[in-house]
KOLDRENLUM-711709 format. One record per atom (N, C-alpha, C): residue in three letters; atom name; x, y, z. Coordinates in Angstrom, 1 decimal. Example, Ala and Ser with C-alpha at 12.3 -4.5 7.8 and 13.67 -1.06 7.14 Angstrom:
BEGIN
+------+------+--------+--------+--------+
! type ! atom !      u !      v !      w !
+------+------+--------+--------+--------+
!  ALA !    N !   13.2 !   -5.7 !    7.8 !
!  ALA !   CA !   12.3 !   -4.5 !    7.8 !
!  ALA !    C !   13.2 !   -3.3 !    7.8 !
!  SER !    N !   12.8 !   -2.2 !    7.1 !
!  SER !   CA !   13.7 !   -1.1 !    7.1 !
!  SER !    C !   12.9 !    0.0 !    7.9 !
+------+------+--------+--------+--------+
This chain:
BEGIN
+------+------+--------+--------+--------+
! type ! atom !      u !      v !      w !
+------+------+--------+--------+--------+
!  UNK !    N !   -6.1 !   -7.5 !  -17.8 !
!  UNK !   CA !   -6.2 !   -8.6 !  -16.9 !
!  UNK !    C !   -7.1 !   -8.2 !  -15.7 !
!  UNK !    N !   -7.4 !   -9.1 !  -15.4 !
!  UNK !   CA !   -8.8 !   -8.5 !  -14.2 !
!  UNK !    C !   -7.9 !   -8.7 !  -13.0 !
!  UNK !    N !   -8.1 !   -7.7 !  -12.1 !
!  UNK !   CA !   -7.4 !   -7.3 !  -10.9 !
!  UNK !    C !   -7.3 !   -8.1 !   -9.8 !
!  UNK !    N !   -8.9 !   -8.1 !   -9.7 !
!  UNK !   CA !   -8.8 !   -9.6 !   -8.6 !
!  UNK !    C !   -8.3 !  -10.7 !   -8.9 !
!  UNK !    N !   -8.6 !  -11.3 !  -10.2 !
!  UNK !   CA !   -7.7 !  -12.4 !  -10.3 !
!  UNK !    C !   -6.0 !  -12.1 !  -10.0 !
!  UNK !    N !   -5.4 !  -11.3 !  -10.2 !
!  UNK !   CA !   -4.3 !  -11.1 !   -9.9 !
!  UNK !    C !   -4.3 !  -11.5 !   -8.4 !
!  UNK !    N !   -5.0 !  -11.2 !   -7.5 !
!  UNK !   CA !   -4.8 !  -11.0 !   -6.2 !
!  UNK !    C !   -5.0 !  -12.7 !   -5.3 !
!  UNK !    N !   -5.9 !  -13.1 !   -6.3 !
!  UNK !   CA !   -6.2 !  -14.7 !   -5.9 !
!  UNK !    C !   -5.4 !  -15.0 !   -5.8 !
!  UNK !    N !   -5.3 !  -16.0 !   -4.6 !
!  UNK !   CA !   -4.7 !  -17.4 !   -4.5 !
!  UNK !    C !   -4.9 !  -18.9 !   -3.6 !
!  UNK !    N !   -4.3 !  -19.8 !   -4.0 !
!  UNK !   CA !   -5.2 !  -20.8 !   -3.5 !
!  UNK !    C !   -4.4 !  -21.2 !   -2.2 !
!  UNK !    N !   -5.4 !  -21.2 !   -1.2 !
!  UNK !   CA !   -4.8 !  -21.7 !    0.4 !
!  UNK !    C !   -4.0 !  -23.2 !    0.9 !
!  UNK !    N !   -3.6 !  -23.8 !    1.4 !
!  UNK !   CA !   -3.4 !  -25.0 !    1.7 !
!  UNK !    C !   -4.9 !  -25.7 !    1.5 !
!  UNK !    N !   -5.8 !  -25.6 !    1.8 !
!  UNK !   CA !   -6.7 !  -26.5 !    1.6 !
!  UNK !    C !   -7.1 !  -26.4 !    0.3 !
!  UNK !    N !   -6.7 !  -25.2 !   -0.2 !
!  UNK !   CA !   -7.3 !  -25.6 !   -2.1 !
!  UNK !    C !   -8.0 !  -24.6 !   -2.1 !
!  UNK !    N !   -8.5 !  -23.7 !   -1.1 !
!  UNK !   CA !   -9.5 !  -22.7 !   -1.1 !
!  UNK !    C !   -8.9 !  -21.6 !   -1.8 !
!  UNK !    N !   -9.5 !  -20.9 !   -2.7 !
!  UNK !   CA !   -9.1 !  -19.6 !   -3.7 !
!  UNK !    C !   -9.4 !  -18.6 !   -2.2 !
!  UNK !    N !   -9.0 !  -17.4 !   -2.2 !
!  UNK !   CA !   -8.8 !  -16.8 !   -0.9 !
!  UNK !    C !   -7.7 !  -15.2 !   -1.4 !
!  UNK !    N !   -8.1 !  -14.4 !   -0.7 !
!  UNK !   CA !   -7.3 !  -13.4 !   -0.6 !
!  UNK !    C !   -6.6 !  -12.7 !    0.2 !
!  UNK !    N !   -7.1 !  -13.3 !    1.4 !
!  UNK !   CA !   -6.5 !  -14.1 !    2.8 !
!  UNK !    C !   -5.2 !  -14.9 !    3.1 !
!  UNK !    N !   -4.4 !  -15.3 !    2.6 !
!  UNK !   CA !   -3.5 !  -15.7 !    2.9 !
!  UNK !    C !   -2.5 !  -15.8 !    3.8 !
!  UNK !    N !   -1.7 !  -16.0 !    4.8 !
!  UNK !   CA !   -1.0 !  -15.3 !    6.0 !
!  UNK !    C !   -2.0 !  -15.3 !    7.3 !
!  UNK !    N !   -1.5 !  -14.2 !    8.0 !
!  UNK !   CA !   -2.3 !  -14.3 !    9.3 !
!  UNK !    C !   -3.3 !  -13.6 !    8.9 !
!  UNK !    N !   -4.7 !  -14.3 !    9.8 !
!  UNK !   CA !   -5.4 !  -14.1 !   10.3 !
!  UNK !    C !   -5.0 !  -13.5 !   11.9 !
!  UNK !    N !   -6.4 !  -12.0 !   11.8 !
!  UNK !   CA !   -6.3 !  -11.8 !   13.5 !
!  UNK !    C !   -7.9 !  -11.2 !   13.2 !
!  UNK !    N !   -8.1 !  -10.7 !   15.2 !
!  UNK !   CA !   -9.4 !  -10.4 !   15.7 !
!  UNK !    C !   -9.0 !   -8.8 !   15.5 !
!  UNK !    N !  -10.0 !   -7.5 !   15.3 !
!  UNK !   CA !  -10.0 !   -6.3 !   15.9 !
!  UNK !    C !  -11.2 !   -5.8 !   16.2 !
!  UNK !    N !  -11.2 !   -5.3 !   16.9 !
!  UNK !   CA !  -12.7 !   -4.2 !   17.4 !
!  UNK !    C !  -12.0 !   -3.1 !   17.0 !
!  UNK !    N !  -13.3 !   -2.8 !   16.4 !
!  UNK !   CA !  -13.7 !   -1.8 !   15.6 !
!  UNK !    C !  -15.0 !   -0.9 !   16.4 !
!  UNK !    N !  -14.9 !    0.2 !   16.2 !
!  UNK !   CA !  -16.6 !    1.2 !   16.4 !
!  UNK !    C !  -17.6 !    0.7 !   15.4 !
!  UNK !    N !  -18.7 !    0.5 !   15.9 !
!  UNK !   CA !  -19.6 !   -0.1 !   15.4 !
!  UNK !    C !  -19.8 !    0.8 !   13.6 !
!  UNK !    N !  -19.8 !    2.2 !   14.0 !
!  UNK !   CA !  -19.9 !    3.2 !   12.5 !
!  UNK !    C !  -18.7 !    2.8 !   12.1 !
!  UNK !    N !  -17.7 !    2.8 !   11.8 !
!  UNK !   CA !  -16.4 !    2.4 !   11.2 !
!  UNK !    C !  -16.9 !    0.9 !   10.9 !
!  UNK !    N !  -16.7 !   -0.1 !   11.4 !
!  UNK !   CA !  -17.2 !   -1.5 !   10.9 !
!  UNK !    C !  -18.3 !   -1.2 !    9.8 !
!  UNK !    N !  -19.7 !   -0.3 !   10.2 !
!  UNK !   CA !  -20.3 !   -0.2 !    9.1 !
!  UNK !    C !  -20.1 !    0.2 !    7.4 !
!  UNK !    N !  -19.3 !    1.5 !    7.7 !
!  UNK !   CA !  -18.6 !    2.2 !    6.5 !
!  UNK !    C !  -18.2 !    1.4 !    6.0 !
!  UNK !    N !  -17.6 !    0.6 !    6.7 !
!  UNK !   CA !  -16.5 !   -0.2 !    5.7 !
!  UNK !    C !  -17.1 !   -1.2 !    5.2 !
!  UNK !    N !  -18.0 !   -2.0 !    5.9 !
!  UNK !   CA !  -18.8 !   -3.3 !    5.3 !
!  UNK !    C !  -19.6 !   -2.1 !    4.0 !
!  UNK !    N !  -20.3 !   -1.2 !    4.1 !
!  UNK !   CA !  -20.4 !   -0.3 !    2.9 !
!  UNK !    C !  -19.2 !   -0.9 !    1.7 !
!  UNK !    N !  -18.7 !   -0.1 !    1.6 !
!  UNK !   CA !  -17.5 !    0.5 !    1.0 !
!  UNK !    C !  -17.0 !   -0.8 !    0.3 !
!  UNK !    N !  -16.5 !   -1.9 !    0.8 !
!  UNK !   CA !  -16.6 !   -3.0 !    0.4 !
!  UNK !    C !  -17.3 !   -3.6 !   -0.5 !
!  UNK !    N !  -18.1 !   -3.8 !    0.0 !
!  UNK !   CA !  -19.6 !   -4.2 !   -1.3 !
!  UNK !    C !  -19.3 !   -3.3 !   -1.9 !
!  UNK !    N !  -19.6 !   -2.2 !   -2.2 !
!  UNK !   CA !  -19.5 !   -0.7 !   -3.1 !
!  UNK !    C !  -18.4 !   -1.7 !   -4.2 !
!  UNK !    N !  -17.2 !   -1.8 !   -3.5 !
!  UNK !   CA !  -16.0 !   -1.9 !   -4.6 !
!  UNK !    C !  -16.0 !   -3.4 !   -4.4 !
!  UNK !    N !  -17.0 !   -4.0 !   -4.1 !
!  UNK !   CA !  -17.3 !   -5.6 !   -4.4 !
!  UNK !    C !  -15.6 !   -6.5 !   -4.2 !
!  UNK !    N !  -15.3 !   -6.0 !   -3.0 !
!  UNK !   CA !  -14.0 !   -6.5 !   -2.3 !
!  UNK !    C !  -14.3 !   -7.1 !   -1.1 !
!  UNK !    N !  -13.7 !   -8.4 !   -0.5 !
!  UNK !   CA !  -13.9 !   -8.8 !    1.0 !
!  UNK !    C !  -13.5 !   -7.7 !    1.9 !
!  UNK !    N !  -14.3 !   -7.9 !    3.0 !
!  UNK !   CA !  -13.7 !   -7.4 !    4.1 !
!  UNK !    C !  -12.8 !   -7.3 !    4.6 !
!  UNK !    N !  -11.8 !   -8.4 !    4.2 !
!  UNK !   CA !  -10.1 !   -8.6 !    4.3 !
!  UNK !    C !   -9.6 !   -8.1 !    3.9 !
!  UNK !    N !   -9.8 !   -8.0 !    2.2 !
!  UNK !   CA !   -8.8 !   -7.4 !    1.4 !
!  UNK !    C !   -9.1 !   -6.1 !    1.8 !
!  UNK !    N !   -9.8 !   -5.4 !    2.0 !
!  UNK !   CA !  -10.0 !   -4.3 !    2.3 !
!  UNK !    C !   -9.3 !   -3.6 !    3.4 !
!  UNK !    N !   -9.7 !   -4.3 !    4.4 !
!  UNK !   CA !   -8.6 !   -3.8 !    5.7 !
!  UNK !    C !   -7.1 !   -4.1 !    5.8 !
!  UNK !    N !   -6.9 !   -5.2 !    5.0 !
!  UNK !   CA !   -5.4 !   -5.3 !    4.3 !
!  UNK !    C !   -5.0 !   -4.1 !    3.6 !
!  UNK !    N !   -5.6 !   -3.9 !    2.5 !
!  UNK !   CA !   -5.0 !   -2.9 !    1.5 !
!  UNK !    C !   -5.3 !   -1.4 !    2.7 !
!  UNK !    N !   -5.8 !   -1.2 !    3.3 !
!  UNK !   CA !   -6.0 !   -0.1 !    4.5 !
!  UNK !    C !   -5.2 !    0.2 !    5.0 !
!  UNK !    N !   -4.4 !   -0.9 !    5.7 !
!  UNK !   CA !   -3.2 !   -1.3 !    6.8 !
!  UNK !    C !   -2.1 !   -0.6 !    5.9 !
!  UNK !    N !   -2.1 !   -1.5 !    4.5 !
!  UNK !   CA !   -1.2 !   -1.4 !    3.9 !
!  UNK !    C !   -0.4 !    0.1 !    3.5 !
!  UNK !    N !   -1.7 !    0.9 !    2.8 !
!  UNK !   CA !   -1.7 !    2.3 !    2.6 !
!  UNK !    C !   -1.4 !    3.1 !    4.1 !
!  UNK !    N !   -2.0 !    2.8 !    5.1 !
!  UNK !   CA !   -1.3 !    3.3 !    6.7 !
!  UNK !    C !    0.0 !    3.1 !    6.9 !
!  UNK !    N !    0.3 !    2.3 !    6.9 !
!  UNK !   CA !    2.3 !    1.5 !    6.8 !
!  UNK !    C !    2.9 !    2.9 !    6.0 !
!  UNK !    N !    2.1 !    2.7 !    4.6 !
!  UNK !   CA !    3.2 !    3.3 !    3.7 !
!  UNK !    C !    3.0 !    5.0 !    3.9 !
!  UNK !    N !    1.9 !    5.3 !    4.0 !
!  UNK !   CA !    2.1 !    7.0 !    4.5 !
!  UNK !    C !    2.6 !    7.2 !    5.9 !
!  UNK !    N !    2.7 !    6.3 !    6.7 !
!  UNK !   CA !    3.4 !    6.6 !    8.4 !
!  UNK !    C !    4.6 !    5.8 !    8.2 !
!  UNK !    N !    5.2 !    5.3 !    7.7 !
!  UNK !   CA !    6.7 !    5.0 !    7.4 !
!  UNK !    C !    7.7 !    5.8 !    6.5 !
!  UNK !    N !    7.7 !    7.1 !    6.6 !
!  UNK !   CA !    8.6 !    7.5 !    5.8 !
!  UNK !    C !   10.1 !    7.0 !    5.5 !
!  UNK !    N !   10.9 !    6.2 !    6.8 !
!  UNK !   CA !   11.4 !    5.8 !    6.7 !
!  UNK !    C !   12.2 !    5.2 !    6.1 !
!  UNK !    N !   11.1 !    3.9 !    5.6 !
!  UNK !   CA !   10.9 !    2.7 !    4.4 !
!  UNK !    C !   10.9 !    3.2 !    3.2 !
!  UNK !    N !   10.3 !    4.3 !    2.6 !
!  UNK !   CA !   10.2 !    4.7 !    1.8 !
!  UNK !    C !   11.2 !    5.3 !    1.8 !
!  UNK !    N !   12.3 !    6.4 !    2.2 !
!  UNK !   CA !   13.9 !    6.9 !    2.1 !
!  UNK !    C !   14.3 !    5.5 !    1.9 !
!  UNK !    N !   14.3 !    4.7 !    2.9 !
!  UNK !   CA !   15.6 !    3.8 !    2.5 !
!  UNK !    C !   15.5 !    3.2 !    1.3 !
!  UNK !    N !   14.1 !    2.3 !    1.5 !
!  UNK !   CA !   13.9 !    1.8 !   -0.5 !
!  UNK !    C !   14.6 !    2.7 !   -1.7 !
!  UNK !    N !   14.5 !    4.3 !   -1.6 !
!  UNK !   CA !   14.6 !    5.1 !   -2.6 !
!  UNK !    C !   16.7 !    5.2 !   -2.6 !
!  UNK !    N !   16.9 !    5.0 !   -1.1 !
!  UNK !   CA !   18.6 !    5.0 !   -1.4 !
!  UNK !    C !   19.2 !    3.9 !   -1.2 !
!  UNK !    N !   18.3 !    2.7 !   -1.5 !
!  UNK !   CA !   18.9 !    1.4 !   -2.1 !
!  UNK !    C !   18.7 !    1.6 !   -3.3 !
!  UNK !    N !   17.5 !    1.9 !   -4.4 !
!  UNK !   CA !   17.2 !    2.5 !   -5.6 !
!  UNK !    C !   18.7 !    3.3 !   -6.2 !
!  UNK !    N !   18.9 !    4.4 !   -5.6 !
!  UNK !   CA !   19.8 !    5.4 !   -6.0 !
!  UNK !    C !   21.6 !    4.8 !   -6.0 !
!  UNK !    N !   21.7 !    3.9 !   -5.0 !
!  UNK !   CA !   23.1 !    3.0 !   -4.5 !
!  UNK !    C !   23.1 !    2.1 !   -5.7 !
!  UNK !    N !   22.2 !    1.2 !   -6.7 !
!  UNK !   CA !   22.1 !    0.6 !   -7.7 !
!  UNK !    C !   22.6 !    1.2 !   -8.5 !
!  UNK !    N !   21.7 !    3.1 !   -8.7 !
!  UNK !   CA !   21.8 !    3.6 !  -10.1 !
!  UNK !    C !   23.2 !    3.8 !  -10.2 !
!  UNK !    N !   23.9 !    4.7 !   -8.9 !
!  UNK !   CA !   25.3 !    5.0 !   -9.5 !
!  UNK !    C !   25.0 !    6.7 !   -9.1 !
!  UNK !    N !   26.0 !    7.5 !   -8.4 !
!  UNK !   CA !   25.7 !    8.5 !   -8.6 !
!  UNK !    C !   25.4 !    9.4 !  -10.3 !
!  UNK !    N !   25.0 !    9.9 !  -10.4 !
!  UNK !   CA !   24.3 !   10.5 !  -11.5 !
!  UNK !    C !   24.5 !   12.5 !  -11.4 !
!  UNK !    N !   25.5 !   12.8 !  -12.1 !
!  UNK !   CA !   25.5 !   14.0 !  -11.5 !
!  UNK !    C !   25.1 !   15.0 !  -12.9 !
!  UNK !    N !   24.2 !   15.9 !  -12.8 !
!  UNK !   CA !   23.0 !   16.6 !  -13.4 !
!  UNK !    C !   22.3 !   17.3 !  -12.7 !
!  UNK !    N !   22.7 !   18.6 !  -13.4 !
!  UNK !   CA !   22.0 !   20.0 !  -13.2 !
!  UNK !    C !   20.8 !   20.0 !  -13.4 !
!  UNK !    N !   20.3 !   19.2 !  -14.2 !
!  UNK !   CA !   18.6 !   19.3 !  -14.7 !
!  UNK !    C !   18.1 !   18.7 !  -14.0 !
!  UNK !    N !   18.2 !   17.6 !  -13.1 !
!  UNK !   CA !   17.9 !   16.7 !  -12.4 !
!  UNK !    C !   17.9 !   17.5 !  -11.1 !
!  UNK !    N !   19.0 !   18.2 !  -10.4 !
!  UNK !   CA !   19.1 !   18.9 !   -9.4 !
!  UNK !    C !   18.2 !   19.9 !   -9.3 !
!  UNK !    N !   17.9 !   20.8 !  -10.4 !
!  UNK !   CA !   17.1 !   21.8 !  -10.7 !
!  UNK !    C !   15.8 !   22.0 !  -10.3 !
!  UNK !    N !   15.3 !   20.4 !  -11.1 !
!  UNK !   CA !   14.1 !   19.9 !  -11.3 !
!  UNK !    C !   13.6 !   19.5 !   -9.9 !
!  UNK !    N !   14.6 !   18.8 !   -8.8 !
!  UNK !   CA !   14.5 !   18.3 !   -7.7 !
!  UNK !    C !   14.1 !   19.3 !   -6.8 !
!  UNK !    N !   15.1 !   20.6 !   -7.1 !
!  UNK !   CA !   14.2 !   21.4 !   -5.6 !
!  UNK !    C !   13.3 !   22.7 !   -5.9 !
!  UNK !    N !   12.9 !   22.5 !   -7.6 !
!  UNK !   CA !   11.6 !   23.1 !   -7.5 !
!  UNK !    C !   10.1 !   22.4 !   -6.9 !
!  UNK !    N !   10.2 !   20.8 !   -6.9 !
!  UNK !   CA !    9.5 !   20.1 !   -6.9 !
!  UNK !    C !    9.5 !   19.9 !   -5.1 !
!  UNK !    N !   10.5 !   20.2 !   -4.5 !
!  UNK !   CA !   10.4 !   19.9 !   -3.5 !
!  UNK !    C !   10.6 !   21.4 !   -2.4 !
!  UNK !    N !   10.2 !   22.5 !   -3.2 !
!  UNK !   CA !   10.3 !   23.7 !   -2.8 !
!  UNK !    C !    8.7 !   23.7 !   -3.1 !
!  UNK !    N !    7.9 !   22.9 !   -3.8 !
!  UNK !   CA !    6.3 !   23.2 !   -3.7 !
!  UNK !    C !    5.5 !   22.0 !   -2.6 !
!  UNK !    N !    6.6 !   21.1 !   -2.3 !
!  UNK !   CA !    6.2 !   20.1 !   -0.9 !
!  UNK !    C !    5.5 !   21.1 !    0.5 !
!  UNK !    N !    4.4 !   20.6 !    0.6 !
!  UNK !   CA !    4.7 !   20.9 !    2.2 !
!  UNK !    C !    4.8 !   19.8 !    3.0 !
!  UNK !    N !    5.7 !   20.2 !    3.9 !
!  UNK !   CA !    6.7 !   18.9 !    4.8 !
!  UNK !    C !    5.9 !   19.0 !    6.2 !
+------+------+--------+--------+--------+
């Protein structure tokens, strides 16, 4: 399935758009506005979507938060699960994190 079509949708006026929600204004450094008007074309994406999915990726690496809770509403579903190989597995993987 083609990507962008996933991402389409059509606005109140009927307009196809990727846009949807708020709109806002930002200043930006002139080189940063550039790169990015770059980069966009490159990956032949609006300038919206782009600074959207930007934002988005910023939220989710500076929210750790969000991400714990999502994972112990995830784990509160599963049910505790008690397992050695799972424990095992957990703090070699997180004995090669750096935090």
């Amino acid at each position: 399935m083609n990507y962008h079509a996933e991402l389409r949708q059509v606005d109140s006026r009927g307009e196809t758009s990727y846009t949807i929600g708020m709109k806002t204004a930002v200043s930006l450094p002139e080189r940063v506005f550039k790169e990015a008007e770059r980069f966009a074309r490159r990956l032949r994406m609006s300038r919206s979507r782009l600074y959207a999915e930007a934002i988005a990726e910023y939220l989710a690496r500076h929210a750790p938060d969000d991400v714990t809770e999502s994972m112990n509403v995830v784990c509160d579903r599963l049910g505790q699960v008690d397992s050695e190989f799972a424990a095992t597995a957990a703090r070699r993987l997180l004995r090669n994190e750096s935090w």
